[in-house]
N, C-alpha and C positions, 0 to 999 in steps of 0.2 A: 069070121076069120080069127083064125087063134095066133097068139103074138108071143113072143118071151125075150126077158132082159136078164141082167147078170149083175151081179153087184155083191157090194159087200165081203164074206168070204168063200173067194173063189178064184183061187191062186192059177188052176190047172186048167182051162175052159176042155179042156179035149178029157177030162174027167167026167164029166156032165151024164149025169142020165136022163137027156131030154126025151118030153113025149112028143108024137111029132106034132110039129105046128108048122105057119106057113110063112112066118117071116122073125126069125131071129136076128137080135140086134148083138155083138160083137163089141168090146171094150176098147178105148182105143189104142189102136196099134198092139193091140190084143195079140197077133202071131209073132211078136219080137219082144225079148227084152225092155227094160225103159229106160236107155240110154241116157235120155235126158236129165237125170237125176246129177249126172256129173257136170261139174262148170267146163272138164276137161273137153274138148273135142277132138271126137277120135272119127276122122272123114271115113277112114278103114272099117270101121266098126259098124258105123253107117251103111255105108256099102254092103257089107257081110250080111247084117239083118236084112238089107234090101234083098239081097240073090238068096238068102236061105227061109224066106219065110213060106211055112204050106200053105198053101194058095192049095194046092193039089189034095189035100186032107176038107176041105168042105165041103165037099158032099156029106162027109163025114156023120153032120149035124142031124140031115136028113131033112133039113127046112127047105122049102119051094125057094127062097130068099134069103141070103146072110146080107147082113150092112155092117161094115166097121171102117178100119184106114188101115193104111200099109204105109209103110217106111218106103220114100223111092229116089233113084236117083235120075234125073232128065238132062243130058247135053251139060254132065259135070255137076249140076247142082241137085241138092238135097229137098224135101218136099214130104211132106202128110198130107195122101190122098185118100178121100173116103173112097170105097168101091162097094155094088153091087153085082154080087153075084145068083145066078138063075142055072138052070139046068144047060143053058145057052150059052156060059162063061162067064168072065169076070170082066165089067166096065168100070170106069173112073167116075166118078160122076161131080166130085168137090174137092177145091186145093185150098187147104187149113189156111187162113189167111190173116187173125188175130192168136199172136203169139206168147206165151205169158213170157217173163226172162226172171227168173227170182231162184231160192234155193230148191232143189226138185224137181226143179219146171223150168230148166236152159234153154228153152226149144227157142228163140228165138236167136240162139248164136249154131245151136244145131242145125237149125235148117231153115230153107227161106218161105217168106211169106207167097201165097197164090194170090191171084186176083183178087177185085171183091166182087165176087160172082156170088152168088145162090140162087140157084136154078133148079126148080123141082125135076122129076124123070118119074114115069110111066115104071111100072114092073106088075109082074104077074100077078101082083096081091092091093096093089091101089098106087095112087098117085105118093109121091113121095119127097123130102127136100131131108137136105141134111144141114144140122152145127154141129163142128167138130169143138165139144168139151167148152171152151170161154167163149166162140162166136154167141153163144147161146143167151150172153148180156147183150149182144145187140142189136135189141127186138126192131130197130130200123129196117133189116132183112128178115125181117118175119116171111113167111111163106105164106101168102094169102087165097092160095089156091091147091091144098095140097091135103090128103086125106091125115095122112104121119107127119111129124115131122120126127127125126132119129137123130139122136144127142151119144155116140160113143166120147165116155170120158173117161179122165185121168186123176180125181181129186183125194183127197183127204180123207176120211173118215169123219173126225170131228166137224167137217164144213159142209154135212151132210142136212142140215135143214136149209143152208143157203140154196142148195146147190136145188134142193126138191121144190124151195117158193120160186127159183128162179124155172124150174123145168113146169111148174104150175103156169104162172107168167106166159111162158112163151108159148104154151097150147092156148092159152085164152085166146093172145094178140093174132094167134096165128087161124084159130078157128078150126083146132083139128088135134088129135092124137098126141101127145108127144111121148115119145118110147128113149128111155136111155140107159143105159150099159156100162159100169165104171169096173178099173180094175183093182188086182187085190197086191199089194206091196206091203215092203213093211212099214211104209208113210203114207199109204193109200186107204183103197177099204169102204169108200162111198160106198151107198146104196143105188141099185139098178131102179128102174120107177116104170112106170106105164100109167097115165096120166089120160083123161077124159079132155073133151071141149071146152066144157066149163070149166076146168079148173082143179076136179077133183080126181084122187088119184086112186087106180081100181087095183092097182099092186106096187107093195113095194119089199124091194128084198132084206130080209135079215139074217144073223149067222146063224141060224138054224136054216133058211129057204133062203141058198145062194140061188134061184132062178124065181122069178115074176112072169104068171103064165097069167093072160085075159084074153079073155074071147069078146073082139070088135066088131060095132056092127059100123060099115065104114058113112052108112047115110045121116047117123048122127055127126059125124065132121059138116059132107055136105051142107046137112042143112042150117049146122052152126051159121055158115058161111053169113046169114041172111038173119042171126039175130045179134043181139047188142053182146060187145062194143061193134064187133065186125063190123056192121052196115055203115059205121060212123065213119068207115076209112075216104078219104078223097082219093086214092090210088085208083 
């Protein structure tokens, strides 16, 4: 199974001359502006990215599978939902639920927290779980049954080896893939990654190769599942 992430510099995702593969990972909140960069809040603004963002342009990509988040608004209130999309439509599948609040990264006066759910889901290309961008420090909701786990994030540039021991981290605890997708601002600029079972990472983007393409075999997750630390879990 062929995968791809995005990172680094890659301002434009609808730029891309991707080849096709079968599950591409999406930056977060990839289809709207980054609002959150302002302490200001503008509920309107909110709103506007919610109703205008293409939803309707992924096919576009031509992957069997997109994952990122969407700006949404529920019964008045504001939310980061991840969603997967399949030739079948667009499902919700996790609500952002660890907030940063600091300069760049308002999101916690922007919009509210979701539960603390993480639930993996089933899609045409393997089992799958998501953290949206900081859930991704708290390997207590690791996914312990999941082929991927999918990291769309929002960071820094410079906080780019935190960001890649922490997306190492969470494929070990988790026992499986982890694939993540940052975007490109002028404070932004991480690197995309795509990251093995153990630990090691089989791509990572740089500004020359704004896309990390690797072809997974998804039984070495499985059979992670069954060697150390894995087996040590009590769950």
């Amino acid at each position: 199974m062929r995968v791809a992430t995005l990172g680094v510099d890659c301002p434009d995702i609808w730029d891309l001359d991707l080849p096709p593969v079968d599950l591409l990972v999406l930056p977060e909140l990839a289809l709207t502006s980054w609002l959150c960069a302002s302490r200001d809040v503008d509920p309107a603004a909110w709103e506007r990215a919610a109703r205008d963002q293409p939803i309707e342009r992924l096919p576009e990509f031509g992957a069997q599978v997109v994952i990122g988040t969407l700006a949404t608004v529920e019964d008045g209130r504001r939310y980061n939902d991840a969603f997967c999309w399949t030739a079948d439509g667009l499902t919700r599948v996790h609500r952002k639920t660890f907030l940063p609040d600091e300069p760049g990264f308002w999101e916690a006066i922007w919009y509210e927290r979701g539960p603390v759910e993480f639930c993996a889901f089933d899609t045409p290309v393997g089992r799958i779980g998501v953290s949206i961008c900081t859930e991704m420090w708290f390997t207590q909701h690791r996914y312990p049954d999941v082929d991927m786990v999918v990291v769309p994030r929002a960071t820094p540039e410079q906080t780019t080896a935190k960001w890649l021991a922490g997306g190492c981290a969470h494929a070990v605890t988790s026992g499986a893939f982890c694939l993540s997708s940052n975007r490109a601002e002028t404070f932004m600029g991480g690197a995309g990654w795509i990251i093995d079972p153990d630990g090691a990472p089989l791509a990572v983007t740089t500004g020359q190769d704004r896309v990390a393409i690797a072809d997974l075999d998804l039984q070495t997750a499985r059979s992670a599942k069954q060697s150390y630390p894995r087996y040590v879990s009590i769950d």
